[in-house]
Phi, psi and omega in degrees: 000323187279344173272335175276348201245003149303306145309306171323300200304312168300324166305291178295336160323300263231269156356291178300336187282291188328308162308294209299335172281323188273335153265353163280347136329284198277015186241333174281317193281324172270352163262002193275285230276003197260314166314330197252328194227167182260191187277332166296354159254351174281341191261336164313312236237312146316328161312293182295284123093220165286311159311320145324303184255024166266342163311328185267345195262320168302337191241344194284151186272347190066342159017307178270310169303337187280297179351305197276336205283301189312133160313311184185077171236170216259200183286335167276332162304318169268350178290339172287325190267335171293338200291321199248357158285316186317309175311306163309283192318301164302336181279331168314309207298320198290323180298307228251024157269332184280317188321308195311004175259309156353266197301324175326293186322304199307322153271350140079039204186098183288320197289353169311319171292321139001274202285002182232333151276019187228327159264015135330279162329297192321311161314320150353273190270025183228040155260008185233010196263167189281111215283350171274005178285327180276009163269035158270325180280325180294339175258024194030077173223102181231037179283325173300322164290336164325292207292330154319304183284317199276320166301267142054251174328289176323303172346272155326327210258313194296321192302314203285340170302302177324301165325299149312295174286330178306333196224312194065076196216133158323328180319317182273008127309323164297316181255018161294321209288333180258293188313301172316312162293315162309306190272341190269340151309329197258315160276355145334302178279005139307281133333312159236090180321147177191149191204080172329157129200159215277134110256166188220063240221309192255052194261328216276296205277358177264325177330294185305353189260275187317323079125266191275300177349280179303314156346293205281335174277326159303338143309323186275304174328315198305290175348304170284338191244340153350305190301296167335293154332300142207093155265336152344278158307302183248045171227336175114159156299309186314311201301329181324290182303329152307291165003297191247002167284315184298298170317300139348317213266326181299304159294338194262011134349271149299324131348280198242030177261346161228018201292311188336312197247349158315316181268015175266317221283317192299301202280325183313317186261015163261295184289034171228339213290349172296343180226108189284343178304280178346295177333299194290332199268331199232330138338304192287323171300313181289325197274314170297333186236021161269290185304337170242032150287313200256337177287314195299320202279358141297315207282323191284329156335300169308276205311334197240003169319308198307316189253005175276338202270286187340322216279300181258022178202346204048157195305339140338307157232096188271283178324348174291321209291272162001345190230342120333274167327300165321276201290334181312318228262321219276302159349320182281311156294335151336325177259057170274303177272348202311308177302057157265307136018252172341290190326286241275326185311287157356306186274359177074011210249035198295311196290331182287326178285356137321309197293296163349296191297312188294358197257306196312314216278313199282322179266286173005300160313307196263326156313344201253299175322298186270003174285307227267317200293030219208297189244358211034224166345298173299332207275317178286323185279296179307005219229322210242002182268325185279351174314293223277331163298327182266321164290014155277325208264329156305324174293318193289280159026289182248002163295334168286003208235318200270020168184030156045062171215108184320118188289352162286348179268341168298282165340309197269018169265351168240038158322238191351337184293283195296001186246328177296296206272000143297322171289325205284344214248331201256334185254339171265019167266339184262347164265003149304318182319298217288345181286113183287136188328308185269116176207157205276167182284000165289330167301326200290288180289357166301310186330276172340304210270314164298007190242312159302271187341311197257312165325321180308312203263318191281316143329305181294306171294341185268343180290343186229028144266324148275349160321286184306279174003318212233013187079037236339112158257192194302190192143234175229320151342270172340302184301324184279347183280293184293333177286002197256300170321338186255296200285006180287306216278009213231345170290307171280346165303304216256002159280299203278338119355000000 
């Protein structure tokens, strides 16, 4: 256990770095390219896009969770899982190349068909990446995956800035996105030697894991990327673009402040599912230091929109703030269920996360429909803040069906969480007063940085006032105490060295 939990630790390390580069990446590349381009070539491009990956969410094979699932598989497993992504990717590429003049009519936008033929290729190439990358995760071994996602990422960011300042063209959103794909094949094989050839040997037996899986994630794709269509269609590109840079922007806090140990919890929880008591303990320890990662930095997310847009993007997308502010917080609360996904993986319980999706989608879809036609913009952001309430309650829900763990005992591990950040939300609404609306952008980062501070600390002090209060008991408190006590004491070891 101490070795595993040894690992994790390390993994996540591993992890944190890699998220923490490729989104401070990807957070310079969207205010670089948002300063260069306009919000109608961010909803153009979205466009594409988003039909990309509901196209890619009917065909994924899933491919990389039966791998991880599998026990011990040899070399012809993966060469059956390049064989049949290769296969996918080429028959995806050619549909969504015939499609793009279709949609081009459909959306009243001739450069739309461009752009799907060009992301096309892409589909291609992302049937050729190397299918042994993901036994870097089943043995939690992941500085090779850094160097994967971040090389990735860099590629990527430089072709699309380069681009973008050279033509200030949409364009340069397409080819980041196929130079990141480009580079992340060639270093796959690179990084993890592999020398494919086409069988189909296992196609049953990876099949037979994946299913329900690939089921539920084309369910889910839709479910998420719906909205974007249309808005697309009756609100326009720009709105698309505001839409989905806020959204974006929205999410990635909570991305990536807790993707570091999230993406450890699926191979970590195939190794407890023989034992569910074990199981229910390290379901409930992870869920518990996921949430109170993720609420303070959404909810702090919100709070610091206005002059974080003003600063790094400008009064052009003004209109993004409102829809940041919205979605930071309640995105943040989702994850309170969100590690149901591992569990239920872990547990081989793939047909119920199908089941899961189709409920989501089935309320989601008409809600989000009649938010717009009712309110427009606003009506899809208020429409996806009560969605995301009911796809909380659903996720706890079956996390109570798949380890007998209440959802009132789910709720209440994160009690302290939820009282820090009504303070943490009170003390940065009452030291926002003092700023004045018109302000230059050195005020703008004073703004920031006194807002970040004071959320920081004041979050961090009421969670462990309350801590002491209730007696410390276990918790993400406890964890964060012992890792800071092991590096003072491995600092002051190794000073005194």
């Amino acid at each position: 256990m101490q070795n595993l939990s040894a690992r994790l630790a390390r993994g996540s390390m591993w992890i944190s770095a890699s998220r923490g580069l490729v989104g401070a990446l990807g957070f310079l590349s969207t205010i670089v390219l948002a300063r260069l381009l306009l919000p109608s070539d961010f909803g153009l491009v979205a466009l594409g896009m988003t039909m990309l990956l509901i196209l890619q969410s009917f065909t994924n094979l899933s491919l990389a969770q039966a791998l991880v699932h599998h026990r011990k598989p040899d070399r012809d497993h993966f060469h059956t899982a390049w064989t049949l992504n290769m296969l996918r990717g080429l028959l995806l590429g050619g549909l969504f190349a015939a499609a793009g003049p279709a949609a081009a009519v459909f959306y009243g936008d001739a450069r739309l068909a461009n752009i799907m033929y060009a992301l096309a290729f892409s589909i291609f190439l992302s049937g050729l990446a190397n299918p042994r990358r993901i036994m870097l995760q089943k043995e939690l071994i992941f500085w090779q995956d850094f160097v994967l996602n971040v090389s990735q990422k860099l590629i990527g960011v430089i072709v699309g800035v380069a681009v973008a300042v050279i033509y200030k063209s949409y364009w340069a959103l397409v080819a980041g996105t196929i130079a990141g794909q480009l580079a992340q094949v060639i270093i796959s094989y690179t990084v993890l030697p592999f020398l494919p050839r086409p069988t189909l040997k296992h196609a049953r037996e990876l099949w037979s894991f994946s299913a329900w899986l690939a089921l539920s994630q084309a369910i889910n794709t839709i479910n998420w990327r719906f909205d974007q269509l249309l808005v697309g269609k009756f609100l326009g590109s720009a709105a698309l673009g505001y839409y989905t840079v806020g959204s974006n922007l929205s999410t990635t806090p909570t991305r990536e402040a807790t993707l570091p140990l999230t993406q450890t919890l699926f191979p970590a929880f195939t190794k407890f599912a023989h034992d569910r008591e074990r199981l229910r303990r390290a379901y409930q320890r992870a869920q518990a230091v996921v949430t109170a990662i993720a609420l303070p930095m959404g909810v702090g997310m919100a709070m610091i929109a206005e002059p974080l847009v003003l600063l790094a993007m400008g009064e052009k997308w003004l209109p993004v703030v409102p829809v940041i502010e919205t979605l930071a917080a309640i995105i943040a609360v989702q994850t309170l269920g969100s590690q149901v996904v591992p569990l239920g993986m872990s547990l081989g319980a793939t047909r119920l996360l199908f089941v899961r999706d189709t409920q989501s989608f089935f309320v989601r879809v008409p809600l989000i429909m009649a938010g717009m036609y009712f309110a427009g913009l606003q009506g899809v952001i208020y429409a996806r803040v009560l969605t995301g309430l009911i796809a909380t309650m659903i996720n706890m829900r079956m996390v109570r069906r798949l380890i007998a763990l209440p959802v009132r005992a789910q709720l209440a591990a994160n009690l302290r969480c939820f009282v820090a950040v009504i303070v943490m939300s009170a003390a940065l609404w009452a030291v926002g007063r003092f700023f004045v609306h018109d302000r230059s952008p050195v005020q703008l980062v004073a703004e920031i940085a006194v807002l970040v501070l004071v959320g920081g600390l004041s979050y961090v002090a009421a969670t462990f006032a309350l801590w002491l209060v209730a007696g410390r008991p276990d918790g993400p408190e406890r964890e964060i105490q012992q890792l800071v006590g092991t590096g003072l004491s491995k600092l002051f070891t190794g000073t005194r060295g």
